[in-house]
KELUMVEX-710511 format. One line per field, with one value per residue (C-alpha): z, y, x. Coordinates in pm, 1 decimal, m for minus. Layout:
N
w (Z ...)
v (Y ...)
u (X ...)
//
This chain:
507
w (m1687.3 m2045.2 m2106.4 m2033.0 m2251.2 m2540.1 m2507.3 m2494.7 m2790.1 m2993.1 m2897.3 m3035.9 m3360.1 m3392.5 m3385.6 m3637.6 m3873.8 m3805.4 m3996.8 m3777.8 m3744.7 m3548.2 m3576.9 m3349.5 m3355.4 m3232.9 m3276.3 m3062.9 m2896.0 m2894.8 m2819.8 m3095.7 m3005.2 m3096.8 m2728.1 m2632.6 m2397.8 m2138.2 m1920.8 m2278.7 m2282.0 m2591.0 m2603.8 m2823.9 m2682.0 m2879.2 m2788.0 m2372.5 m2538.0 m2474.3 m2351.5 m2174.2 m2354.5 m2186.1 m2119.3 m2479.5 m2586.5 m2751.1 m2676.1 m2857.2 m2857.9 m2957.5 m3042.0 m3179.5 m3392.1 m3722.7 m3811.2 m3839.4 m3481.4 m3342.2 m3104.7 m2867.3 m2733.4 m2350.4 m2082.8 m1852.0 m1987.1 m2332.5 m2620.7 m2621.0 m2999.9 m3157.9 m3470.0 m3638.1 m3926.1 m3848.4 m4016.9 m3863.5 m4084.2 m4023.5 m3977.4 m3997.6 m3758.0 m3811.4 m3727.6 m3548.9 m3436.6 m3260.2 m3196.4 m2870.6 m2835.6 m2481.4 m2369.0 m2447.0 m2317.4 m2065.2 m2276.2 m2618.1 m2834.9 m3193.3 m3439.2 m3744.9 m3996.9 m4025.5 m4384.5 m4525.0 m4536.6 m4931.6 m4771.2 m4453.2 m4231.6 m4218.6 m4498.7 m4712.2 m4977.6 m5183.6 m4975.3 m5059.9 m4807.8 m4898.3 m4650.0 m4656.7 m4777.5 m5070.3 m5175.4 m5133.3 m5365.3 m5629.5 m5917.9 m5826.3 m5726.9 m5542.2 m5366.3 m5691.0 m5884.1 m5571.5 m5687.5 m6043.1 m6026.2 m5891.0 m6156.4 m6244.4 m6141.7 m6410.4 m6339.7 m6502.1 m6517.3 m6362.1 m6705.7 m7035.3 m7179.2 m6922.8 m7056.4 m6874.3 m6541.0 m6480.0 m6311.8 m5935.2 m5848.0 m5612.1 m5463.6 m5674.2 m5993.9 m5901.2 m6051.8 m6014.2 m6290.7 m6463.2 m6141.3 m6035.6 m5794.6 m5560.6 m5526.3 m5330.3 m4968.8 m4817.6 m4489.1 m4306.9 m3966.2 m3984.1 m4065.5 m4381.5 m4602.4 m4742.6 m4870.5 m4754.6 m4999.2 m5287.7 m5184.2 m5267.1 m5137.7 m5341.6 m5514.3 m5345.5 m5162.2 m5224.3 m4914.8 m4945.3 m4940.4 m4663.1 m4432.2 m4553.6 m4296.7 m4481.7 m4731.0 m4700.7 m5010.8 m5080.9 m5489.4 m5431.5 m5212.1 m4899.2 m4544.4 m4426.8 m4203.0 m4479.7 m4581.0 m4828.4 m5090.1 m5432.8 m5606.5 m5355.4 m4976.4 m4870.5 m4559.0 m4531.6 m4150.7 m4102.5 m4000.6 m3650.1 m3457.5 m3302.5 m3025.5 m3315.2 m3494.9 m3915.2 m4151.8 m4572.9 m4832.5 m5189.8 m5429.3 m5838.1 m6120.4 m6471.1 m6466.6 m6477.2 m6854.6 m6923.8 m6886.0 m7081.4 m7373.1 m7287.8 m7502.8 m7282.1 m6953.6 m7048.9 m7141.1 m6815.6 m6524.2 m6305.3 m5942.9 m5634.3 m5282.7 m5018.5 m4631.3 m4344.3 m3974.9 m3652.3 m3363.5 m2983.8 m2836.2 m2581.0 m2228.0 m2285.5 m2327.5 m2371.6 m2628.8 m3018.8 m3323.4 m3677.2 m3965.5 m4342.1 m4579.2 m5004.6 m5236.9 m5603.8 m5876.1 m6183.7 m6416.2 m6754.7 m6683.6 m6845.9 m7213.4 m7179.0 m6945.3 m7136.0 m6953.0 m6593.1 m6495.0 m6141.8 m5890.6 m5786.4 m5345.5 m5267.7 m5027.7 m4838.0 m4736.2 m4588.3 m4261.4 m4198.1 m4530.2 m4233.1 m4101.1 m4269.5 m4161.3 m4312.7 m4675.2 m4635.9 m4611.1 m4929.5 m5151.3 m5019.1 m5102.2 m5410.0 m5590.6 m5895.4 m5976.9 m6375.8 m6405.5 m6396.1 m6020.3 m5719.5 m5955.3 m5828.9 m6078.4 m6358.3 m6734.8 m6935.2 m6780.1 m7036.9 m7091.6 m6755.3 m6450.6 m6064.4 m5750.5 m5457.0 m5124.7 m4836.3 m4471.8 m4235.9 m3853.8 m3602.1 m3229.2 m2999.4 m2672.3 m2436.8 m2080.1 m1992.0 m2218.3 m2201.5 m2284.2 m2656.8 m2758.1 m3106.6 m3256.0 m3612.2 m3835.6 m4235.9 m4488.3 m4858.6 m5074.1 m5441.6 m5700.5 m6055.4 m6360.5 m6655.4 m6974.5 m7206.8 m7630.8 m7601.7 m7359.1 m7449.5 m7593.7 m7261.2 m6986.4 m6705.8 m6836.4 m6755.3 m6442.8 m6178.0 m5865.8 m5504.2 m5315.7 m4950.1 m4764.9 m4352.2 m4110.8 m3758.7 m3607.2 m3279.7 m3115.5 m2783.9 m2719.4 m2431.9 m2332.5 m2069.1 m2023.7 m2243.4 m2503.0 m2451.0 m2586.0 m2744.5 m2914.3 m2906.5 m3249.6 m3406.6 m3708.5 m3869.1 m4278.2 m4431.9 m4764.7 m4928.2 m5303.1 m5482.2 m5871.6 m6042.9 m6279.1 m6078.7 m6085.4 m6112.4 m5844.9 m5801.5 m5520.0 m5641.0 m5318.9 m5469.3 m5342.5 m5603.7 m5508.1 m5467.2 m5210.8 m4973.9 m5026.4 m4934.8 m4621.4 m4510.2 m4150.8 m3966.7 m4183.6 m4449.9 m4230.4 m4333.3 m4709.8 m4890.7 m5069.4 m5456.8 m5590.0 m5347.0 m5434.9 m5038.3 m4909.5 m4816.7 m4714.2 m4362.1 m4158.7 m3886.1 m3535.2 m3507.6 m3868.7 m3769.4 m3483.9 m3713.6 m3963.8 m3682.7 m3539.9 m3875.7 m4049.6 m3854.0 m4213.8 m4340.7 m3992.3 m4015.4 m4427.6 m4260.6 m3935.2 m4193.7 m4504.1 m4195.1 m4063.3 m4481.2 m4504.5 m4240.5 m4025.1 m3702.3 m3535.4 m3506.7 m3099.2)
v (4700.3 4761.7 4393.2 4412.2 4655.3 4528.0 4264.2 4371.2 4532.9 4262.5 4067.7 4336.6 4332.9 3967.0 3948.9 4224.3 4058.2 3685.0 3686.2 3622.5 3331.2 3428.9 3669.5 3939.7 4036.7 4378.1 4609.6 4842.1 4699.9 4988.2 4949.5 5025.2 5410.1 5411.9 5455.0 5238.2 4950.6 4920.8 4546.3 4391.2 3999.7 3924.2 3538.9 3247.2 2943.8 2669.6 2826.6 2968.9 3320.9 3665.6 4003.6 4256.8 4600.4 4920.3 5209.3 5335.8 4984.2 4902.4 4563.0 4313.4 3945.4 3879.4 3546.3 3383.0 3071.7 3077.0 2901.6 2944.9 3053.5 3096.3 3498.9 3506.8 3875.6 3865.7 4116.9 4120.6 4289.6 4274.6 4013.4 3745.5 3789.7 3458.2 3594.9 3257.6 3087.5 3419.8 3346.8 3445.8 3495.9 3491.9 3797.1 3982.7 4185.5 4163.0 4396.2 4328.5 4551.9 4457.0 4653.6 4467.1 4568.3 4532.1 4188.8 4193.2 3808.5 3664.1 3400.8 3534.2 3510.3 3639.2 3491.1 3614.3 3533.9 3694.6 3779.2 3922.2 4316.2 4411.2 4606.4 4520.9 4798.4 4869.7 4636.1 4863.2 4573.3 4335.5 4035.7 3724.8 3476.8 3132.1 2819.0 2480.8 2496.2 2704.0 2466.8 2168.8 2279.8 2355.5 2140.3 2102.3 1790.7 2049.0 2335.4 2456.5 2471.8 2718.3 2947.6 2927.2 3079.2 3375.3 3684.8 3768.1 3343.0 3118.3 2791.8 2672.8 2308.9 2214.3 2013.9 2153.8 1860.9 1650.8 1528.4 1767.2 1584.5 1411.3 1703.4 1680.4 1948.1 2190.4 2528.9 2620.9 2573.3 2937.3 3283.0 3583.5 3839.4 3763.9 3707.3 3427.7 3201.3 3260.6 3628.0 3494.4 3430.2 3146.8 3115.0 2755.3 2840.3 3225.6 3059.2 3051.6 2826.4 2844.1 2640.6 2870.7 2696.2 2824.4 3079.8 2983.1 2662.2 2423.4 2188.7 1833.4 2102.2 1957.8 2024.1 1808.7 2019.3 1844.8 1980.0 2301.9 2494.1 2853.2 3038.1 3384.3 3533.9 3882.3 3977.2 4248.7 4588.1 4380.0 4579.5 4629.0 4356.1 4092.6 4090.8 3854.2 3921.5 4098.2 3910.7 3768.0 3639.9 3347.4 3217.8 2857.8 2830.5 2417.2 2227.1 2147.3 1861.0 2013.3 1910.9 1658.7 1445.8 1514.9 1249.6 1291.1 1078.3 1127.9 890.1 951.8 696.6 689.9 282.8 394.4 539.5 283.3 19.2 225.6 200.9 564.9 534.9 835.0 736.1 364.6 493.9 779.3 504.8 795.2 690.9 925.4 932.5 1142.0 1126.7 1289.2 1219.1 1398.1 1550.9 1520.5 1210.1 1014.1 1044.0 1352.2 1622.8 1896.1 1740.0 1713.7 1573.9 1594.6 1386.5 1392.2 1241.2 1219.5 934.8 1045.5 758.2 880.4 610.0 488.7 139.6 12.9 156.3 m186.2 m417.5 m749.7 m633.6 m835.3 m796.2 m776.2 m828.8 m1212.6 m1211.0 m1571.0 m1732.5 m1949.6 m1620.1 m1437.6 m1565.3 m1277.3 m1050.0 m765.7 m766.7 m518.5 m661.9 m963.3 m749.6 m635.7 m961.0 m1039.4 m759.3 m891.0 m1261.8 m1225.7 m951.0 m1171.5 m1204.4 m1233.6 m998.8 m605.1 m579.3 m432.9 m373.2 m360.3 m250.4 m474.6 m254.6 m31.2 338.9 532.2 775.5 890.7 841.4 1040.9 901.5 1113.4 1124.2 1390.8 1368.4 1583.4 1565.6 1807.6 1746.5 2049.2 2073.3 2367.8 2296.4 2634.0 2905.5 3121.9 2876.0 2672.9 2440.5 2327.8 2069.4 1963.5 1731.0 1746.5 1561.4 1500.8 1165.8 1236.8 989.7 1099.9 1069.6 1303.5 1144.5 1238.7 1134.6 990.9 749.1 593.7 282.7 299.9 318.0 213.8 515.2 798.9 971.2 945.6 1181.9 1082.1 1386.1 1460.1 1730.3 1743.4 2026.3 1998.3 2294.3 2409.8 2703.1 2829.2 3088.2 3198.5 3537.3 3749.8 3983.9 4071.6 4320.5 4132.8 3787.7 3644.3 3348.3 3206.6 2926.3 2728.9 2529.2 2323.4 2262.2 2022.3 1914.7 1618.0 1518.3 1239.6 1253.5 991.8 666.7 418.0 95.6 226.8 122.7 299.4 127.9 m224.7 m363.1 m520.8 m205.5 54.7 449.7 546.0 273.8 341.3 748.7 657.1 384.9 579.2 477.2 102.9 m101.9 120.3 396.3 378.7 319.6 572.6 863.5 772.0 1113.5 1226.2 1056.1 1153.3 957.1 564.2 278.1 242.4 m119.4 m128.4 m109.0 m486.0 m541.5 m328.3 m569.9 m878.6 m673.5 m565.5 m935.7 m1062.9 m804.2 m505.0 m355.5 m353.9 m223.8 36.6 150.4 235.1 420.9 641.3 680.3 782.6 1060.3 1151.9 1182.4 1399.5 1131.2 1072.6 768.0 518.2 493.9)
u (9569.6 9722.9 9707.0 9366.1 9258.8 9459.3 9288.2 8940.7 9068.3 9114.7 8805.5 8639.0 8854.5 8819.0 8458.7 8429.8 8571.4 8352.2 8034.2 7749.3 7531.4 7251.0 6938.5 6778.8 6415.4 6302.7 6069.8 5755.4 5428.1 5157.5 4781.8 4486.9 4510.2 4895.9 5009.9 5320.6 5293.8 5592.5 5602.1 5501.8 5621.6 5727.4 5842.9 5949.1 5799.5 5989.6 6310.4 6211.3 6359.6 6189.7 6239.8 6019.3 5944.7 6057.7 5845.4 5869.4 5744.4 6077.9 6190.6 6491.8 6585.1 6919.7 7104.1 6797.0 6924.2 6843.3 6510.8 6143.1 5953.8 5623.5 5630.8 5400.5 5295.0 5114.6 5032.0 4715.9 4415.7 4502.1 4437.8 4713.5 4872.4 5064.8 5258.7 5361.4 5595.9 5854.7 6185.3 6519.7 6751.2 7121.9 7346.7 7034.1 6751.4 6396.2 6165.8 5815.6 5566.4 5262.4 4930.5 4685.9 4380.9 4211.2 4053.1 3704.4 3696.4 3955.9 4182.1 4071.8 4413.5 4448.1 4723.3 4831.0 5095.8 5457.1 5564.4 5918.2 5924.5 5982.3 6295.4 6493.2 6597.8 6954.0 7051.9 7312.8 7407.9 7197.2 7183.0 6954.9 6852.6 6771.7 6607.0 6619.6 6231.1 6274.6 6551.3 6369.9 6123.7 6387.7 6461.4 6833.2 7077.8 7383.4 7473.3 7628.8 7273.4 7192.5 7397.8 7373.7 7008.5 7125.9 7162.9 7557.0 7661.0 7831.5 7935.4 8290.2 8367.3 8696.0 8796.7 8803.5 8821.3 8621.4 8219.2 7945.2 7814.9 8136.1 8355.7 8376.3 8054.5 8279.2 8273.0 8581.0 8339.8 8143.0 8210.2 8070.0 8029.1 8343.7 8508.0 8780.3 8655.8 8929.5 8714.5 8430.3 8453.5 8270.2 8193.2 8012.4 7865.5 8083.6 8407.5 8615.1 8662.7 8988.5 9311.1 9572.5 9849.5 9637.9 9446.4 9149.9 8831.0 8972.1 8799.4 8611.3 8406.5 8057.4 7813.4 7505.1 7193.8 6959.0 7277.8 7196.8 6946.3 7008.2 7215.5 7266.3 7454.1 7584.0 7734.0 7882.0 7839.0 7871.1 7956.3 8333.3 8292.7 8371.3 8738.0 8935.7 8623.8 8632.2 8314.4 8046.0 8020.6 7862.6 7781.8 7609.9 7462.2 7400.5 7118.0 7066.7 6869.4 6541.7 6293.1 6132.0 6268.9 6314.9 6444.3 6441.3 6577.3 6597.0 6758.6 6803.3 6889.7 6937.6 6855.9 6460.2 6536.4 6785.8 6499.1 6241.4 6514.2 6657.6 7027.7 7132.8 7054.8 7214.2 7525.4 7536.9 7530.7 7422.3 7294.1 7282.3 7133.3 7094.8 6979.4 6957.3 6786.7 6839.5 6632.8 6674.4 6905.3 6688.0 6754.1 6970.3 6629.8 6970.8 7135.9 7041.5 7167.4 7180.1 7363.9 7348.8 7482.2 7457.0 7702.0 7714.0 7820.9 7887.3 8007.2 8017.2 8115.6 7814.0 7893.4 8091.3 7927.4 8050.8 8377.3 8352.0 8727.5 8705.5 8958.4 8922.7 8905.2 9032.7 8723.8 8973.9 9235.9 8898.7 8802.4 8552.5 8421.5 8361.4 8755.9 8931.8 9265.8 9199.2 9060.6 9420.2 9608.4 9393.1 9561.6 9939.5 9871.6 9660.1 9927.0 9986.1 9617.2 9616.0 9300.8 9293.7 9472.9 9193.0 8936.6 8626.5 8407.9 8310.9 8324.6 8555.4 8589.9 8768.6 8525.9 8578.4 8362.2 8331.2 8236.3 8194.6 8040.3 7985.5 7861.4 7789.0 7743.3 7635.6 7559.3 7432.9 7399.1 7186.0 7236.3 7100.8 6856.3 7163.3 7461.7 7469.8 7753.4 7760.7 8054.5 8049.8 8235.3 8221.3 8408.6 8428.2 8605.2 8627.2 8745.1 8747.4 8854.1 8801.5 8806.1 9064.9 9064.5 9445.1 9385.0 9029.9 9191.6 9416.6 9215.8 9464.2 9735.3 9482.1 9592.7 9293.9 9227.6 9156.8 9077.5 8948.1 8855.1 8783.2 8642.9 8589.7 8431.7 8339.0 8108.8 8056.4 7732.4 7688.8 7426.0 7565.5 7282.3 6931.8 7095.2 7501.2 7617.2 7980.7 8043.0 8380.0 8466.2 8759.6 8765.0 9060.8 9025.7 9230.5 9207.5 9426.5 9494.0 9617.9 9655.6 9845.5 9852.5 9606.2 9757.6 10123.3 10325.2 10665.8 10814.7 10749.2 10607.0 10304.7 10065.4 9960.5 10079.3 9694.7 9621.9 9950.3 9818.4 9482.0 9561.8 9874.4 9828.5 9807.9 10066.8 10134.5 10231.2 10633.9 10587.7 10781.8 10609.1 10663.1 10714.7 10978.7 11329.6 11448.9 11184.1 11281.2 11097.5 11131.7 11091.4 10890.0 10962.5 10903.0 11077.6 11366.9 11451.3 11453.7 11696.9 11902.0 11954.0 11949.8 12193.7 12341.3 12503.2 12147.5 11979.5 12267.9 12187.0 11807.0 11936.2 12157.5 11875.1 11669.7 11900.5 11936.0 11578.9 11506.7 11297.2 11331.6 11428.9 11194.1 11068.7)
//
């Protein structure tokens, strides 16, 4: 029985502590003489939620998703009432009161419009909501710009020395009245986002906006639920797939002004699209989607172009351009290629370029009005690199930086009763970072230290880590047994750098 309690106990601890994600409408139904209605229906038709009101014509609806609804207010005898375009907001109730007046005709139904109260009951802090429409209609390319309209928000670029528009556009990049960034708490879907090495998001953190469905964000004052926050919370609540389907794309280029003789746009090489699609999955009425996605190139390649070293791809080594295995046998065989190794990209880069891309993926699924499952993915590649005076005549000695970041997230929401409901959620973060010379390759094996970072797993799964002298190069399992047939003293040097470097014995 102890065990029992104590652990009712910390239920109830733990979900103090977890931002919510959800909204609850409530408020009185009265008639036109001010006399409460009990046996009210008050009901949201696009999500089969209601509630009945009690004799005092109270009623409440909790665990209403965030979004924008259609209530519907019924009861026999009196005028239907349709209150439309009401917004639920996240972490937040809203308050609705209704006044029905007595059916003159049978079926007559009145609608009228909901609109944001100039104060919100029971809000103690300054908290600002923000939807997915009202940042549509902003003039803005990131989530960062979001935040830099708000009063007290500066933006710091993560190089000093780095040209403006060609820092990687992360989280980390915020501040808050003089604040580090490390002093805001961000939150996606009520979880944290957080390197726990560093203490802090991390940079390669960019969340592309048409994944955004609302951002609720709190500088300063905020309640005692939020901990690990000196300068702001935010919480970002993700788009979901609907009962329609919703697609938007949005592309940007500088190459418009480069044509109409712009010499800024020319020499920016800026290019960046965004998409998104998602609604219900056919044949599965329960079950709904949504994916976004947004690729960012930032490059000034073409301050150059007459530079067309590109890495040569021999036609008679590729049997199929779509096998990857085969795009891998390319880069062993063709190692001595006399132009710039691997690159890809025709022009001169030393002033520094960024290419990064997000995507985002949601799927939900409602097998009852009472029981919601939601699993997302999200994950960021960066490649950058800032430009630096002492190296523009040495492009290929300027460190680059290959970062990534992953989250996989699940939620389970489930109402018990009317006024009771828990939600139960896990998320993993991982973020991973590679900042080095290019084309250097330490090992000498013909591969270059960012590619064997980047494709650690298939066959580059035992090449040694570059920067850590305990690390060896380890055969394969199949390689081992040609060694060990071929030359046991050799077979025997790998068993013993193995047991040296702390790896375990091949299976």
């Amino acid at each position: 029985m102890k065990l029992f309690k104590s652990t009712i106990i910390l239920i109830v601890l733990c979900s103090i502590i977890v931002a919510g994600t959800d909204g609850t409408i409530r408020g009185q139904v009265k008639d036109t003489e001010g006399s409460p209605l009990p046996g009210v229906q008050i009901f949201v038709p696009e999500l089969a939620m209601g509630a009945i009101a009690d004799q005092n014509g109270n009623y409440i609806i909790l665990n209403l998703p965030v979004g924008t609804y259609d209530i519907k207010v019924m009861m026999i005898g009196y005028q239907t009432q349709t209150m439309k375009d009401v917004n639920v907001i996240m972490d937040q109730t809203m308050w609705l009161n209704f006044t029905l007046a007595i059916a003159a005709i049978e079926g007559d139904e009145v609608e009228v419009y909901g609109e944001k109260p100039l104060v919100e009951k029971g809000q103690t802090s300054r908290k600002i909501t923000i939807d997915s429409e009202t940042i549509e209609s902003l003039p803005i390319r990131d989530l960062n710009e979001v935040y830099a309209l708000q009063s007290g928000v500066v933006r710091v670029q993560s190089r000093i020395h780095g040209i403006p528009d060609y820092e990687e556009k992360g989280l980390e990049e915020v501040h808050v009245r003089g604040g580090r960034s490390g002093e805001i708490a961000y939150m996606m879907d009520g979880m944290y986002l957080r390197n726990p090495i560093f203490n802090v998001i991390g940079t390669g953190t960019r969340l592309n906006l048409m994944a955004l469905r609302q951002l609720d964000w709190q500088p300063g004052g905020f309640n005692a639920e939020y901990g690990d926050a000196m300068s702001a919370v935010s919480n970002l609540h993700t788009r979901s797939g609907g009962k329609k389907f919703q697609y938007g794309l949005r592309y940007e280029t500088s190459g418009v002004g480069a044509s109409m003789g712009s010499s800024y746009d020319e020499l920016r090489g800026y290019d960046d699209i965004s998409i998104g699609l998602g609604g219900p999955i056919w044949g599965f009425n329960k079950l709904s989607y949504w994916i976004s996605g947004e690729y960012t190139n930032n490059s000034s390649a073409r301050v150059f172009e007459f530079d067309e070293k590109i890495y040569q791809l021999l036609p008679e080594l590729l049997s199929d351009g779509s096998n990857y295995q085969e795009y891998l046998n390319i880069l062993d065989d063709n190692k001595e290629n006399l132009v710039q190794p691997w690159d890809n990209e025709a022009g001169f880069r030393g002033f520094g370029f960024r290419k990064t891309w997000d995507v985002f993926g949601k799927l939900t699924f409602k097998p009852t009005n009472k029981i919601r499952l939601n699993a997302s993915y999200w994950q960021v590649a960066n490649h950058q690199k800032v430009f630096n005076p002492a190296f523009i005549f040495w492009d290929d000695g300027q460190t680059e930086l290959f970062e990534d970041t992953y989250r996989y997230y699940l939620e389970y929401n489930q109402s018990v009763t009317s006024r009771t409901f828990f939600t139960v959620r896990t998320t993993r973060f991982i973020q991973d970072k590679f900042l080095g010379v290019r084309w250097q390759d330490s090992d000498d094996d013909g591969r270059p230290d960012w590619f064997e970072w980047r494709h650690s797993a298939g066959p580059y799964e035992n090449t040694s880590d570059p920067y850590n002298p305990d690390m060896v190069t380890i055969p394969s399992a199949k390689e081992m047994a040609v060694l060990g047939a071929s030359c046991p003293e050799e077979a025997l040097y790998y068993e013993i750098a193995r047991s040296f470097s702390g790896i375990s014995p091949l299976a």
